[in-house]
MARZA-388510 format. One record per residue (C-alpha): x, y, z; residue in three letters; residue number from 1. Coordinates in steps of 0.001 Angstrom, whole numbers, plus 500000, padded with zeros to 6 digits. Layout:
BEGIN
[node [X; Y; Z]; ALA; NUM],
...
// end
This chain:
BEGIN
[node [398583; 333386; 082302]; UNK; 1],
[node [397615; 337023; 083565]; UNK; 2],
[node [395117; 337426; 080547]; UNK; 3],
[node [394354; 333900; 079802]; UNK; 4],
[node [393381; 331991; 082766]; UNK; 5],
[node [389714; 333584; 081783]; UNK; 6],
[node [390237; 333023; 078370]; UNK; 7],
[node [388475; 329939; 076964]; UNK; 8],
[node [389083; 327310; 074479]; UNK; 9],
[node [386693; 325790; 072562]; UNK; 10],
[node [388199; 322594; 072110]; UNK; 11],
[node [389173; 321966; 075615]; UNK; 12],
[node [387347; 318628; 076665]; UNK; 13],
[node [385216; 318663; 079689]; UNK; 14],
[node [385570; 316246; 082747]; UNK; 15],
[node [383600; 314093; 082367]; UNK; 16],
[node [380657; 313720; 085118]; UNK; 17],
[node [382227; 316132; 087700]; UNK; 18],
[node [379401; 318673; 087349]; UNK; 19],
[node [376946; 316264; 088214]; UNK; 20],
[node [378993; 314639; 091187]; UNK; 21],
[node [378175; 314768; 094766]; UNK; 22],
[node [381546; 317304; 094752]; UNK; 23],
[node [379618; 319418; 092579]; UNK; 24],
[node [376612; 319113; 094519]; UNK; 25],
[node [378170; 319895; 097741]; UNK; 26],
[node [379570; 323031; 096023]; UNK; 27],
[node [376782; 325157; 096987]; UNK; 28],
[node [376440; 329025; 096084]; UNK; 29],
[node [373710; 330345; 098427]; UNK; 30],
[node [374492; 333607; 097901]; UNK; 31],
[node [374672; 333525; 094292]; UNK; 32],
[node [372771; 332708; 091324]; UNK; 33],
[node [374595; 330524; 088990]; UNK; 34],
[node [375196; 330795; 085385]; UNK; 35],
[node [375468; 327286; 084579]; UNK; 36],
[node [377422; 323780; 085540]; UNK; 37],
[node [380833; 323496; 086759]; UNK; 38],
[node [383044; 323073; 083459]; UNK; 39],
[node [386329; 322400; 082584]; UNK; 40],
[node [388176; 325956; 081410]; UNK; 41],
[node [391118; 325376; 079013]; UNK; 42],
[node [393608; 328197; 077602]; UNK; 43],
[node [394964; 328511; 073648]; UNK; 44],
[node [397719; 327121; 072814]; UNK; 45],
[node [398082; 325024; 076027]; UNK; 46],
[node [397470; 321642; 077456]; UNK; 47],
[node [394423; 320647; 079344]; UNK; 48],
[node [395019; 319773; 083237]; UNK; 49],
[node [392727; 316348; 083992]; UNK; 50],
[node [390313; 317520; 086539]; UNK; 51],
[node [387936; 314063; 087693]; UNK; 52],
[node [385937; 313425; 090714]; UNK; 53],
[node [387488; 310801; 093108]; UNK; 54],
[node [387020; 309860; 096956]; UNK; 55],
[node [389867; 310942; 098885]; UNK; 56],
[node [390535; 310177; 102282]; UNK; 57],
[node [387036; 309783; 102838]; UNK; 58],
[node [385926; 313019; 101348]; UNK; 59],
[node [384382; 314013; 097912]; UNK; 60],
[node [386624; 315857; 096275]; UNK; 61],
[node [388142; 317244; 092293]; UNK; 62],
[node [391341; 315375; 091560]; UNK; 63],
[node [393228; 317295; 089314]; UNK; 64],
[node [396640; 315915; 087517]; UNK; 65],
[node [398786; 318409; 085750]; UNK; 66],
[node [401880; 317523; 083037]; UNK; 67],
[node [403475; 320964; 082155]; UNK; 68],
[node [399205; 321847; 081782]; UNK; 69],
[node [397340; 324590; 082552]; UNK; 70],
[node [393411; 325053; 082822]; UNK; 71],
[node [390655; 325478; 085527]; UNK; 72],
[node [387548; 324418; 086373]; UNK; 73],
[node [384952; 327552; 086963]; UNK; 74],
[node [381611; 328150; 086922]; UNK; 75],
[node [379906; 331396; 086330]; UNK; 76],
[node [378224; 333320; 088985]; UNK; 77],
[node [376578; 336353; 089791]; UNK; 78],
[node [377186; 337587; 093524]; UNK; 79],
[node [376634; 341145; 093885]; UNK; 80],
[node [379055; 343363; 096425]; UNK; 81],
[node [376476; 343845; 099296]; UNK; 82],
[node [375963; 339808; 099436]; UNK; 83],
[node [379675; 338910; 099269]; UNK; 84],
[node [379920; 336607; 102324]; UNK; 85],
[node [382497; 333510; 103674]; UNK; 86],
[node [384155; 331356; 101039]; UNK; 87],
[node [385007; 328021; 102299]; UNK; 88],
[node [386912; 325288; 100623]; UNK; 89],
[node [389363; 323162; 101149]; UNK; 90],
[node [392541; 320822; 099355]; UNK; 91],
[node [395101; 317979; 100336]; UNK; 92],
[node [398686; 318115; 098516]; UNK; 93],
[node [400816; 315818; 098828]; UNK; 94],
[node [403743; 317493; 097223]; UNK; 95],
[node [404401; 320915; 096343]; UNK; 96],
[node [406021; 321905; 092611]; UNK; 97],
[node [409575; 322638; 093125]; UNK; 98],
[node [410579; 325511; 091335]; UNK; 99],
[node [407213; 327489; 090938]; UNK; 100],
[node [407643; 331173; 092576]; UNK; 101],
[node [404213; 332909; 092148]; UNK; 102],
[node [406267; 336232; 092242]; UNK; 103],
[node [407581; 335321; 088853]; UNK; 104],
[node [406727; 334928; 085058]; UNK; 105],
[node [408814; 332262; 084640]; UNK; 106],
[node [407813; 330111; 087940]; UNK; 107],
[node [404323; 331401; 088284]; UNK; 108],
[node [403081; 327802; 088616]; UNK; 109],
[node [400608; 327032; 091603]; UNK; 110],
[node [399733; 323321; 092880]; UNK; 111],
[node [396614; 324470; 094275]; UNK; 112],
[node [394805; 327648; 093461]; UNK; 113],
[node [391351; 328909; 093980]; UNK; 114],
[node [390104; 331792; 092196]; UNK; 115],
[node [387671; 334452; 092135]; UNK; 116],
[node [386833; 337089; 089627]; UNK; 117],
[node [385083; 340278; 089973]; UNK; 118],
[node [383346; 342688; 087633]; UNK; 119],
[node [384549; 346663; 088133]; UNK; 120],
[node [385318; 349687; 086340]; UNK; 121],
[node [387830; 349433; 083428]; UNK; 122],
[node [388016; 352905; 082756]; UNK; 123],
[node [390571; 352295; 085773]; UNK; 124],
[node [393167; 350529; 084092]; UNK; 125],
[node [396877; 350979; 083309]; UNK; 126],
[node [397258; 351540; 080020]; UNK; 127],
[node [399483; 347654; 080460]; UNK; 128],
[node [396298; 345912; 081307]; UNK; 129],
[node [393894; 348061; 078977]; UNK; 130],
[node [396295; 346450; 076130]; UNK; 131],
[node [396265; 342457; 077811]; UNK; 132],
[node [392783; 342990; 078075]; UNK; 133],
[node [392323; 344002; 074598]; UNK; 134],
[node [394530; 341012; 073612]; UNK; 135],
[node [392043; 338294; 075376]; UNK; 136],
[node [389193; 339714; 073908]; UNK; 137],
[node [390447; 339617; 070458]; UNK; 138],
[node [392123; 335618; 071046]; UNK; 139],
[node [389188; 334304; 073063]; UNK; 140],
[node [385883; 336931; 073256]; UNK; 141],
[node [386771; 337249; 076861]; UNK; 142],
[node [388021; 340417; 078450]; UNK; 143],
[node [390669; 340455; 081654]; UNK; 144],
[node [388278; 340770; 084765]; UNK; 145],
[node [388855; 343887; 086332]; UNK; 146],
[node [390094; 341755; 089578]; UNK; 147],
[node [391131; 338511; 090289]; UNK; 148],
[node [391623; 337241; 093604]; UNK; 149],
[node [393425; 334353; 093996]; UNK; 150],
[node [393753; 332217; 097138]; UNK; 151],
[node [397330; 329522; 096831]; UNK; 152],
[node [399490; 327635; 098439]; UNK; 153],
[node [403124; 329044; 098327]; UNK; 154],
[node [406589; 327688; 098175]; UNK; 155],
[node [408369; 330802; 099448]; UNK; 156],
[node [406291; 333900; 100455]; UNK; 157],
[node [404461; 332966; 104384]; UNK; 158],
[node [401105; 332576; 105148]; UNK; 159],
[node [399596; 336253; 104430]; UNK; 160],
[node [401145; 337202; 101992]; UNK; 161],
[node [399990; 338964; 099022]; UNK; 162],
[node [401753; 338278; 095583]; UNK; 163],
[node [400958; 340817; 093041]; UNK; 164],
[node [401671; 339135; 089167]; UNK; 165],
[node [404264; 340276; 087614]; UNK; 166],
[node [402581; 341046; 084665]; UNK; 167],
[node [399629; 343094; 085678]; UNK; 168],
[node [398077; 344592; 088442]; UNK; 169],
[node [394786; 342991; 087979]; UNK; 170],
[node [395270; 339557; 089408]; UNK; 171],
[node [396476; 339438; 093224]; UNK; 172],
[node [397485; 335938; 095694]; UNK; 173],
[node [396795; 335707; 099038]; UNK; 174],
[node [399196; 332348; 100484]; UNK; 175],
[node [396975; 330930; 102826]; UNK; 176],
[node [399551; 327948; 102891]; UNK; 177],
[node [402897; 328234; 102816]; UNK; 178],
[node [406127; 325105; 103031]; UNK; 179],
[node [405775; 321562; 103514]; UNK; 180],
[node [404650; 321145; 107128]; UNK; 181],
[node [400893; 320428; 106143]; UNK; 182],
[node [401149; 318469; 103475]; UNK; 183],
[node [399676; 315150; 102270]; UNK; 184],
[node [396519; 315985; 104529]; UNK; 185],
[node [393447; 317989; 104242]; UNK; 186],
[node [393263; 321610; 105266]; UNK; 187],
[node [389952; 323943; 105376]; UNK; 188],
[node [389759; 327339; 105133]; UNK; 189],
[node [386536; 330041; 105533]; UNK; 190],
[node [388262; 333284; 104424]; UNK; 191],
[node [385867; 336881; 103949]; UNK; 192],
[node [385787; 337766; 100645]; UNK; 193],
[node [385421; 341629; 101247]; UNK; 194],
[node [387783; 341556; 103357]; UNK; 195],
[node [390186; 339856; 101477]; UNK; 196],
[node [389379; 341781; 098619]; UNK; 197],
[node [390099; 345079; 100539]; UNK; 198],
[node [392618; 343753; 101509]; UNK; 199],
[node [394677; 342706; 098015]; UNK; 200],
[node [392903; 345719; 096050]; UNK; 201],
[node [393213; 348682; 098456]; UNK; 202],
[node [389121; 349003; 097717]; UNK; 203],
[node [385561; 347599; 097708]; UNK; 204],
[node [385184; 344865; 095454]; UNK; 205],
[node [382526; 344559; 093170]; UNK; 206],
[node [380035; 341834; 091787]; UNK; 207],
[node [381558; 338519; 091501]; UNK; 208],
[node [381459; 336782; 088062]; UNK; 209],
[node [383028; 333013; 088392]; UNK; 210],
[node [384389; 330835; 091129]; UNK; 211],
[node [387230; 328383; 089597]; UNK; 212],
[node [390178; 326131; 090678]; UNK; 213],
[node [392920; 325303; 088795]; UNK; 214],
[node [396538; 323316; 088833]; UNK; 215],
[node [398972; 324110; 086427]; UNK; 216],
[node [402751; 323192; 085770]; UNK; 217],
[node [403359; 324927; 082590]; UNK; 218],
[node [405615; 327491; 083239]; UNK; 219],
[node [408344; 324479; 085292]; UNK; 220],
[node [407157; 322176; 082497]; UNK; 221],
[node [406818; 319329; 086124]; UNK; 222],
[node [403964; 317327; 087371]; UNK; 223],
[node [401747; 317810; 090179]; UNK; 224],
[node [398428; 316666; 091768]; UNK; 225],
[node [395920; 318127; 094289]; UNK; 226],
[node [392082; 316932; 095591]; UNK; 227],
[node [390010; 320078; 095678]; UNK; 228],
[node [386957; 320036; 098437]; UNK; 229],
[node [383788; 321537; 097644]; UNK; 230],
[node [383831; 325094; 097761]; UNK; 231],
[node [380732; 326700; 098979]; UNK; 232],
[node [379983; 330579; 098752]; UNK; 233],
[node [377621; 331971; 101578]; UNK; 234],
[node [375474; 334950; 101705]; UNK; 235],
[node [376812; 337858; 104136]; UNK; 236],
[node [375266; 337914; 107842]; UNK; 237],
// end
């Protein structure tokens, strides 16, 4: 999924009327101007997680159902570094996936995951991710990002944690959740995207192309749901 979850699919279907929900509408980017709707994302090769917009618990929110699935739902963006501000979102799960471990290839399955993707200087990378990058391009017209930040819930690693995938360097998890205590209610976050960034990366981070979420259960082949909150991008103070 290192190189693919980026990679699109042109016969993915889109949800139907989530980009013009009030979950979409309450997604606001103030600090960024947007390339476009919210969309459904799908990868080659694999199937679609349902993404719809439901009421949950009285909030507006992006149900998503996954069967041994994988895709996201993004939208584009253009943040540059100096206006990288406070992400906020939020989810409720009610059950975490059983056997995913985000430290592996084989369990690398996330219940909740929200993601960000930044633009940089690829004259950086390993010759390992020069090569999956090459690969995406030529099976989807999309390159690897130079970084992805991800933000998860985790079955094993605590709260702080940073996972590095074990397939390339590129794409880094921050568990901001971890265990069972808190689920089946909602939680909200506001995390500092610099920071963060610093923080996974060991540098600055630079312009930010697309926000996404995405549940997927294709590496356990299991089931899982989430509700995704809006998730709203503010301009730095």
């Amino acid at each position: 999924m290192a190189a693919s979850w980026l990679a699109g699919c042109a016969s993915a279907p889109d949800a139907i009327g989530v980009a013009q929900s009030p979950w979409a509408v309450q997604s606001t980017l103030e600090a960024s101007a947007a390339d476009g709707e919210w969309h459904h994302h799908g990868f080659p090769a694999k199937q679609s997680t349902t993404y719809l917009y439901e009421r949950s618990q009285g909030r507006d929110a992006l149900a998503a159902r996954s069967s041994s699935s994988a895709s996201a739902f993004r939208r584009h963006v253009n943040v540059q570094p100096e206006a990288l501000g406070a992400l906020r979102f939020s989810w409720l799960v009610p059950q975490l996936i059983e056997r995913a471990d985000m430290a592996t290839r084989e369990g690398g399955d996330g219940v909740v995951r929200v993601i960000l993707a930044f633009d940089g200087d690829r004259g950086k990378f390993s010759a390992r991710d020069a090569m999956l990058s090459e690969l995406s391009r030529a099976l989807t017209g999309e390159e690897l990002p130079y970084a992805t930040l991800m933000y998860v819930w985790g079955n094993r690693k605590p709260a702080g944690s940073v996972i590095v995938h074990p397939r390339t360097q590129r794409v880094r998890k921050i568990v901001v959740e971890s265990g069972t205590a808190h689920l089946g209610r909602w939680l909200d976050y506001e995390r500092d995207i610099r920071a963060d960034f610093e923080r996974a990366f060991g540098e600055p981070p630079g312009a930010l192309r697309t926000i996404a979420v995405m549940t997927d259960t294709d590496n356990t082949r299991s089931v899982a749901k989430a509700w995704y909150g809006p998730v709203s991008l503010a301009k730095r103070r």
